[in-house]
Jmol script that loads the backbone (N, CA, C; Angstrom):
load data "model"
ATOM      1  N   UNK A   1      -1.084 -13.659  26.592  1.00  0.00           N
ATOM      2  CA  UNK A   1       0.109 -14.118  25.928  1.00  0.00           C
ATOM      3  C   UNK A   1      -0.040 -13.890  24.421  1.00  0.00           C
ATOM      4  N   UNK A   2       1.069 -13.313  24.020  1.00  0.00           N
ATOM      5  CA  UNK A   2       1.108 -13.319  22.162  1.00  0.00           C
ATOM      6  C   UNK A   2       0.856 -14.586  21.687  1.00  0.00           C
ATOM      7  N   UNK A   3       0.164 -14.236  20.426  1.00  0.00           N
ATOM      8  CA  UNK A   3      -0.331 -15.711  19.350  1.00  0.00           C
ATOM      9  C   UNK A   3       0.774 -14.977  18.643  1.00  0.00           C
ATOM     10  N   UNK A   4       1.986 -14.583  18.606  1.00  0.00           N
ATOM     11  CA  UNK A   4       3.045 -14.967  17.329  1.00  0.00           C
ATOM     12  C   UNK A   4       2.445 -15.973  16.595  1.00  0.00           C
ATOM     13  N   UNK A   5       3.256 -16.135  15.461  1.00  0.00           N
ATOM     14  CA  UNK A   5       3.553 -17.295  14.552  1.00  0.00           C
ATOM     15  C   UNK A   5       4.257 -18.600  15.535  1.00  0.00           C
ATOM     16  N   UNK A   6       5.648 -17.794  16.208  1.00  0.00           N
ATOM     17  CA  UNK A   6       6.536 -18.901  16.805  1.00  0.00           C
ATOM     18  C   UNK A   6       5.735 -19.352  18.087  1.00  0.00           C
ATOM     19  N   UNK A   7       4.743 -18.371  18.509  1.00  0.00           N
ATOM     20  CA  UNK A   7       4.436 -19.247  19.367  1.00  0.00           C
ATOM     21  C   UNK A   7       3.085 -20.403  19.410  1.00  0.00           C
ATOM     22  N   UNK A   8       2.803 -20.057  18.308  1.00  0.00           N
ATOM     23  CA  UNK A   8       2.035 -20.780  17.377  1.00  0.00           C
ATOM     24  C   UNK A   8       2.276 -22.443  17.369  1.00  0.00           C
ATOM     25  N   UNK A   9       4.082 -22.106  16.863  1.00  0.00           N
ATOM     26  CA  UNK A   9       4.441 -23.054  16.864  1.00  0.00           C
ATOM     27  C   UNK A   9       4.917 -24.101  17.779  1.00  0.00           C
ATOM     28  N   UNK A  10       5.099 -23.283  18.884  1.00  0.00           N
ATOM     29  CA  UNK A  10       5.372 -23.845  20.026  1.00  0.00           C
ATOM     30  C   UNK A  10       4.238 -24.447  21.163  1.00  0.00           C
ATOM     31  N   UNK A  11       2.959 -23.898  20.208  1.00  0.00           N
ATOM     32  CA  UNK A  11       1.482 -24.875  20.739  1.00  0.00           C
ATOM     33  C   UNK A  11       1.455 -26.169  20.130  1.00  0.00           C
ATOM     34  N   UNK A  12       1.923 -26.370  19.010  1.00  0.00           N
ATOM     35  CA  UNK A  12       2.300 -27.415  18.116  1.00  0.00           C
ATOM     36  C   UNK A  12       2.664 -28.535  19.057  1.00  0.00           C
ATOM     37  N   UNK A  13       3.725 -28.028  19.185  1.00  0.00           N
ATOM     38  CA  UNK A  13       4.970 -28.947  19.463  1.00  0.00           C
ATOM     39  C   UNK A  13       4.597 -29.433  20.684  1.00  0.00           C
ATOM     40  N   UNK A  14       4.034 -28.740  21.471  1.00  0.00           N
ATOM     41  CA  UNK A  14       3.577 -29.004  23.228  1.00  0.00           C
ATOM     42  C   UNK A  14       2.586 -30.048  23.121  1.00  0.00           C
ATOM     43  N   UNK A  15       1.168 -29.370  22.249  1.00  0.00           N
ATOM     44  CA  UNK A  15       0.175 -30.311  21.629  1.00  0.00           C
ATOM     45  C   UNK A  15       0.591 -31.882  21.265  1.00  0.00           C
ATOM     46  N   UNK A  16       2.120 -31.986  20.685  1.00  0.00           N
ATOM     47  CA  UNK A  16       1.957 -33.293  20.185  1.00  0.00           C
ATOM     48  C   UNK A  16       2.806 -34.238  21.211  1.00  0.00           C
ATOM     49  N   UNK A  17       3.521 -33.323  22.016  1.00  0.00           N
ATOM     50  CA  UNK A  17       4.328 -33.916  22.693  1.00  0.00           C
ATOM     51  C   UNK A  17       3.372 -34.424  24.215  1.00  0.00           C
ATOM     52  N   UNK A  18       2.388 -33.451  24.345  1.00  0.00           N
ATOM     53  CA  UNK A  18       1.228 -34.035  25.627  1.00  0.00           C
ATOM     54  C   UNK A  18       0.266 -35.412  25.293  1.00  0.00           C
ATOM     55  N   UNK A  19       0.199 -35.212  23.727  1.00  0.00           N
ATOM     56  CA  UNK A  19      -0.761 -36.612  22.821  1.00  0.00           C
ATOM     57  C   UNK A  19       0.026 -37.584  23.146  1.00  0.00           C
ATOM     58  N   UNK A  20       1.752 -37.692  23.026  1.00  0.00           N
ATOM     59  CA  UNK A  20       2.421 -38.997  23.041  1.00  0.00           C
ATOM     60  C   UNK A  20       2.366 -39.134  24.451  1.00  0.00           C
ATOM     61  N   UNK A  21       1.807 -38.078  25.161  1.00  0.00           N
ATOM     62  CA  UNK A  21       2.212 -38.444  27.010  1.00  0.00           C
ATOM     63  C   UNK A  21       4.136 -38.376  27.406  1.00  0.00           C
ATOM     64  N   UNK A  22       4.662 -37.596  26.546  1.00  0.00           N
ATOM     65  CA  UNK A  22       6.069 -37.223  26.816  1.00  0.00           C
ATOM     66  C   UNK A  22       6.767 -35.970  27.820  1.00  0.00           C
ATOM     67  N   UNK A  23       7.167 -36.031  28.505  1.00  0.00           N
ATOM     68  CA  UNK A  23       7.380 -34.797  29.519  1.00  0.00           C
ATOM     69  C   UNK A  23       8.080 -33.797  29.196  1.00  0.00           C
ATOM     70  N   UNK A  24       7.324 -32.551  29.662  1.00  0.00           N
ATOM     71  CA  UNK A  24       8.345 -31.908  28.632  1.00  0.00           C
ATOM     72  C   UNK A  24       8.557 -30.290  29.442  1.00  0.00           C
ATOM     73  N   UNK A  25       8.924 -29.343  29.501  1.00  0.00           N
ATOM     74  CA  UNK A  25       8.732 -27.727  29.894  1.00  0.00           C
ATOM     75  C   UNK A  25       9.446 -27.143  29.041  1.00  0.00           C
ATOM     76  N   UNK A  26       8.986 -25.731  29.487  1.00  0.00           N
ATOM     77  CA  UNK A  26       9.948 -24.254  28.678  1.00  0.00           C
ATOM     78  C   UNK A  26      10.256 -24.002  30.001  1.00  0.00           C
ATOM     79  N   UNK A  27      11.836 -23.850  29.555  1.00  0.00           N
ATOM     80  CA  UNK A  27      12.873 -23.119  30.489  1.00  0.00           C
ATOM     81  C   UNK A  27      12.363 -21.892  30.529  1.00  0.00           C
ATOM     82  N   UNK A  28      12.381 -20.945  31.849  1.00  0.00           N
ATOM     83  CA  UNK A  28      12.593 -19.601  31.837  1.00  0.00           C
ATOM     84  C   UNK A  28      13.752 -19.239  32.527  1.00  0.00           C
ATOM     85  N   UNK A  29      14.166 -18.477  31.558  1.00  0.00           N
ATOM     86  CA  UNK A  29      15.946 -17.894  31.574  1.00  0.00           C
ATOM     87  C   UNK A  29      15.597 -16.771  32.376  1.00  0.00           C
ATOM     88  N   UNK A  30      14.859 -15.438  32.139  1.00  0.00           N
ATOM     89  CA  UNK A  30      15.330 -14.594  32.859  1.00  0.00           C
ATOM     90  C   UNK A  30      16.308 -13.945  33.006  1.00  0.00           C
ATOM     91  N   UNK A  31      17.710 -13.979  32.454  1.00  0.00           N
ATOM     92  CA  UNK A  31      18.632 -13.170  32.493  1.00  0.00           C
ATOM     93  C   UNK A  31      19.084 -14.596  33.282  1.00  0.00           C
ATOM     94  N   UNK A  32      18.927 -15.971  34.270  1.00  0.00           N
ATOM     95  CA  UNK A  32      19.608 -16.387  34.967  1.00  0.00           C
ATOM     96  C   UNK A  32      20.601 -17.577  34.515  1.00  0.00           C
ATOM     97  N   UNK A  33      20.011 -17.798  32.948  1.00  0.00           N
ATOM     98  CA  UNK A  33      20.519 -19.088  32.439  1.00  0.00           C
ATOM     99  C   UNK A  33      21.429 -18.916  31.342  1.00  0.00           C
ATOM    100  N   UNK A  34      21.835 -20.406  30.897  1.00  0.00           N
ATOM    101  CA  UNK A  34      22.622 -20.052  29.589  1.00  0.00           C
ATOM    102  C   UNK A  34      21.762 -19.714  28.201  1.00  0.00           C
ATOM    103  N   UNK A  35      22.587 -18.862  27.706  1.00  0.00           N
ATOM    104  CA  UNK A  35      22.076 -18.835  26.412  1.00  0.00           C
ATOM    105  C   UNK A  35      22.073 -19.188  24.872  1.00  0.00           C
ATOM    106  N   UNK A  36      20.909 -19.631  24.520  1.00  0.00           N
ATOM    107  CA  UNK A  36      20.705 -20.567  23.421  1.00  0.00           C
ATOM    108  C   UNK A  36      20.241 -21.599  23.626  1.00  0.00           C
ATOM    109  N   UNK A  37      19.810 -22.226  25.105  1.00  0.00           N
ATOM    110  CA  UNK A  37      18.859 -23.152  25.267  1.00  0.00           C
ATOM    111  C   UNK A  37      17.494 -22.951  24.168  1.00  0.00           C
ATOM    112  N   UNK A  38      17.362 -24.182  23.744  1.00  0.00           N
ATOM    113  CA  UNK A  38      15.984 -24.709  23.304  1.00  0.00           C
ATOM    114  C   UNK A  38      14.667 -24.478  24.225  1.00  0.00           C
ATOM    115  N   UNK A  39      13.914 -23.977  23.498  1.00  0.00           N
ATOM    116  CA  UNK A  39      12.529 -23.285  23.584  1.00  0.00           C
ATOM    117  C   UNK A  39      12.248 -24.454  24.772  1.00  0.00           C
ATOM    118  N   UNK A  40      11.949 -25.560  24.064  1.00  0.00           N
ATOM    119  CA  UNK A  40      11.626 -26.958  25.194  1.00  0.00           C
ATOM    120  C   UNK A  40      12.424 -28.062  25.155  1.00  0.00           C
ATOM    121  N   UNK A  41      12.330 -28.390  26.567  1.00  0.00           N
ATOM    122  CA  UNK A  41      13.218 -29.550  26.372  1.00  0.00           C
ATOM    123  C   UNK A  41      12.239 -30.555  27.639  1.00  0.00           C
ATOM    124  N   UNK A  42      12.388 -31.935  26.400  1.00  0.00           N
ATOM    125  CA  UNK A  42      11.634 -32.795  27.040  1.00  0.00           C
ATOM    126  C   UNK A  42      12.582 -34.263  27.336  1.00  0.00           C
ATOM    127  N   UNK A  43      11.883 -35.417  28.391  1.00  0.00           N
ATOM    128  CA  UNK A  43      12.343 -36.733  27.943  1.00  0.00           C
ATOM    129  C   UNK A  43      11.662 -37.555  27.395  1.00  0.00           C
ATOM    130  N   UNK A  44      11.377 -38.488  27.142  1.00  0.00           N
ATOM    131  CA  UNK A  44      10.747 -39.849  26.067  1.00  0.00           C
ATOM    132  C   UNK A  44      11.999 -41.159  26.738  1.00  0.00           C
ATOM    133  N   UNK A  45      11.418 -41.886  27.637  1.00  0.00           N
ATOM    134  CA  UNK A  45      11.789 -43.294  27.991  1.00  0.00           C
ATOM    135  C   UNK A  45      13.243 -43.052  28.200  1.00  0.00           C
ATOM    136  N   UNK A  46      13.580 -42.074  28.845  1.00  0.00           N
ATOM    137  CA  UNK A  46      14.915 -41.794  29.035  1.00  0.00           C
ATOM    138  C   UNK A  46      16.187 -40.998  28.277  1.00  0.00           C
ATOM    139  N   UNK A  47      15.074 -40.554  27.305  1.00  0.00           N
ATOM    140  CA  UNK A  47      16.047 -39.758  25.938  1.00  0.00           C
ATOM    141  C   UNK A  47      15.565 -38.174  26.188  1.00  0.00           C
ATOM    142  N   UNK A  48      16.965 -38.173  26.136  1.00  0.00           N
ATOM    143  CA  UNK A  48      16.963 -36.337  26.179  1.00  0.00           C
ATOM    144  C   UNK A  48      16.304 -35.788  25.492  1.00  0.00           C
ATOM    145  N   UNK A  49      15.653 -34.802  24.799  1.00  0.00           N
ATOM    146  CA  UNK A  49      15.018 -33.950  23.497  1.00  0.00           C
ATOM    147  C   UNK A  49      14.970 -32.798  23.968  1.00  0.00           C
ATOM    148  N   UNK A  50      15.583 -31.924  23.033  1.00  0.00           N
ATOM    149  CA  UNK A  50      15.390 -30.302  22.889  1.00  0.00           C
ATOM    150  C   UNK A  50      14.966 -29.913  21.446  1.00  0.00           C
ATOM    151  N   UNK A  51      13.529 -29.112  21.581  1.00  0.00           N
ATOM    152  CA  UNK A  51      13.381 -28.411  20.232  1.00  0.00           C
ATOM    153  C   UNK A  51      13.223 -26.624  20.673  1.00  0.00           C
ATOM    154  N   UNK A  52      14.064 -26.709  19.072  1.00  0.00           N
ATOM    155  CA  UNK A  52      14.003 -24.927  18.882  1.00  0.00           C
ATOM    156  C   UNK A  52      13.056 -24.776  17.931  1.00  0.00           C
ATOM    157  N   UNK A  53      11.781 -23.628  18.271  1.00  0.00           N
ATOM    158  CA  UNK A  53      10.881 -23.521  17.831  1.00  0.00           C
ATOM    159  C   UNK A  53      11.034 -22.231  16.516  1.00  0.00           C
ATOM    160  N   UNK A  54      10.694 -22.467  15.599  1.00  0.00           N
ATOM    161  CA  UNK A  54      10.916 -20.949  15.302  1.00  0.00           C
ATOM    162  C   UNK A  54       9.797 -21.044  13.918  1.00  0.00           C
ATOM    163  N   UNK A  55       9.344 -20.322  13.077  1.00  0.00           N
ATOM    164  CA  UNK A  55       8.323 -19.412  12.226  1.00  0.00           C
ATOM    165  C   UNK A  55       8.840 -18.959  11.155  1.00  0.00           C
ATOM    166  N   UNK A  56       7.898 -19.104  10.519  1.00  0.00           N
ATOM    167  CA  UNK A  56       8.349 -18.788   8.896  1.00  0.00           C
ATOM    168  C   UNK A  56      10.123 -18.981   8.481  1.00  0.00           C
ATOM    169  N   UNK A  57      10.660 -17.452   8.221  1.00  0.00           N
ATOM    170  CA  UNK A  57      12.041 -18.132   7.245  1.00  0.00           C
ATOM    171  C   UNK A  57      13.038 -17.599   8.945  1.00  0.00           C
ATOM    172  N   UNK A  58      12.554 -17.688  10.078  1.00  0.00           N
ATOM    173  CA  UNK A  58      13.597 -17.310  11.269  1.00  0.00           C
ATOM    174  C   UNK A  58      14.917 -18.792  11.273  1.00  0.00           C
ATOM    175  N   UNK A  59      15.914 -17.963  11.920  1.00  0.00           N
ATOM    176  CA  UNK A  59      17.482 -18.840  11.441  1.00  0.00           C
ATOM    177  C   UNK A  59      17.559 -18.803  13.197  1.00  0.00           C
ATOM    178  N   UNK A  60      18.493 -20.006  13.268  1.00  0.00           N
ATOM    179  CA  UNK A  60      18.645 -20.219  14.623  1.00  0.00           C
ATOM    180  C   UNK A  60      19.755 -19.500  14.373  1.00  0.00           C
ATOM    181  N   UNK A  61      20.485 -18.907  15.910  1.00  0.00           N
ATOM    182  CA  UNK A  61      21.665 -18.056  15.998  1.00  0.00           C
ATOM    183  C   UNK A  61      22.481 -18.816  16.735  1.00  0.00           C
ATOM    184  N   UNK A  62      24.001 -18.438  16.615  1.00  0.00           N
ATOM    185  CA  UNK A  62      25.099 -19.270  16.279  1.00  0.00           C
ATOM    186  C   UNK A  62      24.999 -19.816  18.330  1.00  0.00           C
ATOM    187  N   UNK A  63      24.285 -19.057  18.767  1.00  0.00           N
ATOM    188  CA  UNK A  63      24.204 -19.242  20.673  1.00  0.00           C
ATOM    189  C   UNK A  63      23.358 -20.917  20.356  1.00  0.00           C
ATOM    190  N   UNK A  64      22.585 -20.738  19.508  1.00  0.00           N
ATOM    191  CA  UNK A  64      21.468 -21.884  19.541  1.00  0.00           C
ATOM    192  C   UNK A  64      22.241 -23.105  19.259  1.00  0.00           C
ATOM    193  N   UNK A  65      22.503 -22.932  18.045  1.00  0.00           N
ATOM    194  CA  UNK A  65      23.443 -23.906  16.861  1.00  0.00           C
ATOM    195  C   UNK A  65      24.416 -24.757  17.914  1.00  0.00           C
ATOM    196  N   UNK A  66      25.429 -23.996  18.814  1.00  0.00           N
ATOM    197  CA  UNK A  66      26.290 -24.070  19.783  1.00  0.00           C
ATOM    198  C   UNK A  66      25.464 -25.494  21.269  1.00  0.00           C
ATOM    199  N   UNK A  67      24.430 -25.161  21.282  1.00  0.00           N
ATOM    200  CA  UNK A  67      23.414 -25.630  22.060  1.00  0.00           C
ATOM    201  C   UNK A  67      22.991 -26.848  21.620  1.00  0.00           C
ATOM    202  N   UNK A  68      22.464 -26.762  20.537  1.00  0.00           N
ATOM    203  CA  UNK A  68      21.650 -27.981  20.159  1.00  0.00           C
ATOM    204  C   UNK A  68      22.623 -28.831  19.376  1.00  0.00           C
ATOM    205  N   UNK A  69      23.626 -28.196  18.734  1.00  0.00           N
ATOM    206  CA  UNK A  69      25.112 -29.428  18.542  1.00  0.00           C
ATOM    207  C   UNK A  69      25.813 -30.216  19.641  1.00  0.00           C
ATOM    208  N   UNK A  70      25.886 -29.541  20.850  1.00  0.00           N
ATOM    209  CA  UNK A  70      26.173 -30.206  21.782  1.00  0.00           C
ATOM    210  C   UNK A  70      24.963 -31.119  22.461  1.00  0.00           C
ATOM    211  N   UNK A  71      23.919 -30.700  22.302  1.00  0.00           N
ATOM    212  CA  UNK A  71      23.350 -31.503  23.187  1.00  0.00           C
ATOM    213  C   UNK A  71      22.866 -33.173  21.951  1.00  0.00           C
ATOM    214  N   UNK A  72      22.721 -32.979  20.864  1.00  0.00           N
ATOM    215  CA  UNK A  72      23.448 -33.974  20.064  1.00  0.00           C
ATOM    216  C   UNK A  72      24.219 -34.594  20.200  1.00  0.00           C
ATOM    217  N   UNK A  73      25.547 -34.461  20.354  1.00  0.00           N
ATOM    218  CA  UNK A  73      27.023 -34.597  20.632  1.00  0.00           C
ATOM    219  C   UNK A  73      26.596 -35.453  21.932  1.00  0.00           C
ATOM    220  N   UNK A  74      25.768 -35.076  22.639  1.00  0.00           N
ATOM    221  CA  UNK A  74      26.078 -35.655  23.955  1.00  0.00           C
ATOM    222  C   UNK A  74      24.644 -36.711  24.009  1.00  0.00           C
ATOM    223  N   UNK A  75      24.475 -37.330  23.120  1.00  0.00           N
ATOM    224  CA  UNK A  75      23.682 -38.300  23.005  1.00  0.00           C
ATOM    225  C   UNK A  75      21.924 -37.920  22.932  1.00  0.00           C
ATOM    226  N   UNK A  76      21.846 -36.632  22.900  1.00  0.00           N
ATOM    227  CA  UNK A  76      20.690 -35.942  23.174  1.00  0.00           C
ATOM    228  C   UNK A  76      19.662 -36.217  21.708  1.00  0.00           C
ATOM    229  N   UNK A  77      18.549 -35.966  21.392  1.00  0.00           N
ATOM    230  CA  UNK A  77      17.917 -35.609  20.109  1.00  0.00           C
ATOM    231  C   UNK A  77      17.631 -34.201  19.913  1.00  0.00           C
ATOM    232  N   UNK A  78      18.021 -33.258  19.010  1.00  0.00           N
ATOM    233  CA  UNK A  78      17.942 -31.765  19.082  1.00  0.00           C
ATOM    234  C   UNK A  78      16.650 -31.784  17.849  1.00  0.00           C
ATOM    235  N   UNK A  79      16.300 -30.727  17.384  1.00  0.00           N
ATOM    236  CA  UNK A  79      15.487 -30.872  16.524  1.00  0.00           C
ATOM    237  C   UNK A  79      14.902 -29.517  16.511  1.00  0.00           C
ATOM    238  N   UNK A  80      14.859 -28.820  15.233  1.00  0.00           N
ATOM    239  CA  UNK A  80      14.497 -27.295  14.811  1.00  0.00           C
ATOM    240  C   UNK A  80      12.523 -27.485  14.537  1.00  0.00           C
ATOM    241  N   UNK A  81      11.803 -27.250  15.578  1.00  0.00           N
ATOM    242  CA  UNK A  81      10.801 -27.127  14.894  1.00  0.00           C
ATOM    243  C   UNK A  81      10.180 -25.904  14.195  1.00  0.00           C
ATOM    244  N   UNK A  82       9.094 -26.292  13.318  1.00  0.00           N
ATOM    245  CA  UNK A  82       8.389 -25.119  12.209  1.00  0.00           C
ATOM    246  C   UNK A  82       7.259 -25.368  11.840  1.00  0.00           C
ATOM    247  N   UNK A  83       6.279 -24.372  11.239  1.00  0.00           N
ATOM    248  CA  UNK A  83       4.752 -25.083  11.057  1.00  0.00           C
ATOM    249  C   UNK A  83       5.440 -25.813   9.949  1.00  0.00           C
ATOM    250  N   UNK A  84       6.184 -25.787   9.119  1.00  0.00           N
ATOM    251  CA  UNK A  84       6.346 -27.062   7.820  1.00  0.00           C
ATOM    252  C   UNK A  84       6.482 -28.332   7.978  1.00  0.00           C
ATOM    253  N   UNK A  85       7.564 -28.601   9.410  1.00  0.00           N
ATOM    254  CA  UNK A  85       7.861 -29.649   9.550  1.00  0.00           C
ATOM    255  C   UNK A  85       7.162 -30.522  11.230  1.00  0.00           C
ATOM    256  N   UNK A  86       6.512 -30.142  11.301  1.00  0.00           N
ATOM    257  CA  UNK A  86       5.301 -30.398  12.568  1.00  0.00           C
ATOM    258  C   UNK A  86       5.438 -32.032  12.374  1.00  0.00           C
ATOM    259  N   UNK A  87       4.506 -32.415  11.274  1.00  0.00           N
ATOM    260  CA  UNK A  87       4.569 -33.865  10.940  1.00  0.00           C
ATOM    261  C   UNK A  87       5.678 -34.825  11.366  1.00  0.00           C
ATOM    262  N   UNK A  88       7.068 -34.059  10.333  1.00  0.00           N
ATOM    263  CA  UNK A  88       8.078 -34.935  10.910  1.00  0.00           C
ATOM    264  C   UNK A  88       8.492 -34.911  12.027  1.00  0.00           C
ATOM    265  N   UNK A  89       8.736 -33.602  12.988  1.00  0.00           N
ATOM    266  CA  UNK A  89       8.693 -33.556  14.071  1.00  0.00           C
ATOM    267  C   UNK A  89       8.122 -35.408  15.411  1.00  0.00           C
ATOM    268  N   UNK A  90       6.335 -35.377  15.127  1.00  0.00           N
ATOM    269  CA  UNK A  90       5.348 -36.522  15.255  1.00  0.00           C
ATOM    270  C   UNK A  90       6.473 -37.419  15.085  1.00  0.00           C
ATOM    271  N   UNK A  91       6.789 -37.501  13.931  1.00  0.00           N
ATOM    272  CA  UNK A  91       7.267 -39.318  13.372  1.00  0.00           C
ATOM    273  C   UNK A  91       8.327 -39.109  14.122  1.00  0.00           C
ATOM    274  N   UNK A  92       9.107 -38.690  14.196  1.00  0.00           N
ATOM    275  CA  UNK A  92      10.779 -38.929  14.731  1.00  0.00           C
ATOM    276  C   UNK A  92      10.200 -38.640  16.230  1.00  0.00           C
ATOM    277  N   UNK A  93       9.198 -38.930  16.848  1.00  0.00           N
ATOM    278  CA  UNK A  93       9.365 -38.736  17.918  1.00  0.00           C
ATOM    279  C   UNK A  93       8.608 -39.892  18.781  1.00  0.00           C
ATOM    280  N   UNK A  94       7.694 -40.511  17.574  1.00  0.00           N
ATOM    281  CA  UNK A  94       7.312 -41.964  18.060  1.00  0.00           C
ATOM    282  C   UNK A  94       8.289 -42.921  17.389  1.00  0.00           C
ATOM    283  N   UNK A  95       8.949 -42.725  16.683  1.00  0.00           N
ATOM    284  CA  UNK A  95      10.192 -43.727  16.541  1.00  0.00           C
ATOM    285  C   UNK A  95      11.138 -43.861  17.731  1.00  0.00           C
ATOM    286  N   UNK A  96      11.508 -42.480  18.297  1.00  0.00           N
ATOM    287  CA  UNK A  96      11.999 -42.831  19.858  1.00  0.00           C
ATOM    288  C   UNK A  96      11.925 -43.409  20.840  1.00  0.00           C
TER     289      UNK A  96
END
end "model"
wireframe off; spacefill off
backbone 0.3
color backbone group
């Protein structure tokens, strides 16, 4: 498997989310799903969470944006992760 950057980051995010004991997977689309789902999507005590993982200066695309506003909208927690914001990522996720 590639060590990208993003997927770098997406060891991160798995890493901290297995420490809190939170459940979590990566969808595989395949051509079969919608698009702009979040990299992972986990629960925490009954709360939805989707993060989009992404690396250095990468922009989520308007498929994503579309995705993670709704799943907001619909009571969900969305959340863009990055190696910058890893930390806050942690905190807003034991505040849940």
């Amino acid at each position: 498997m590639a060590t990208t950057p993003e997927f770098k980051v997406k060891l991160s995010v798995k890493k901290i989310l297995d420490g809190l004991g939170i459940y979590h997977f990566s969808p595989f689309m395949a051509g079969m799903g919608r698009a702009g789902v979040p990299d992972i999507i986990a629960c925490h005590k009954g709360r939805f969470i989707a993060i989009e993982c992404k690396a250095g200066n990468g922009k989520t695309t308007a498929l994503q944006d579309r995705e993670l506003n709704a799943i907001t909208d619909a009571g969900g927690y969305a959340f863009v992760a990055r190696e910058t914001n890893i930390k806050e990522l942690r905190e807003a996720l034991e505040c849940l």
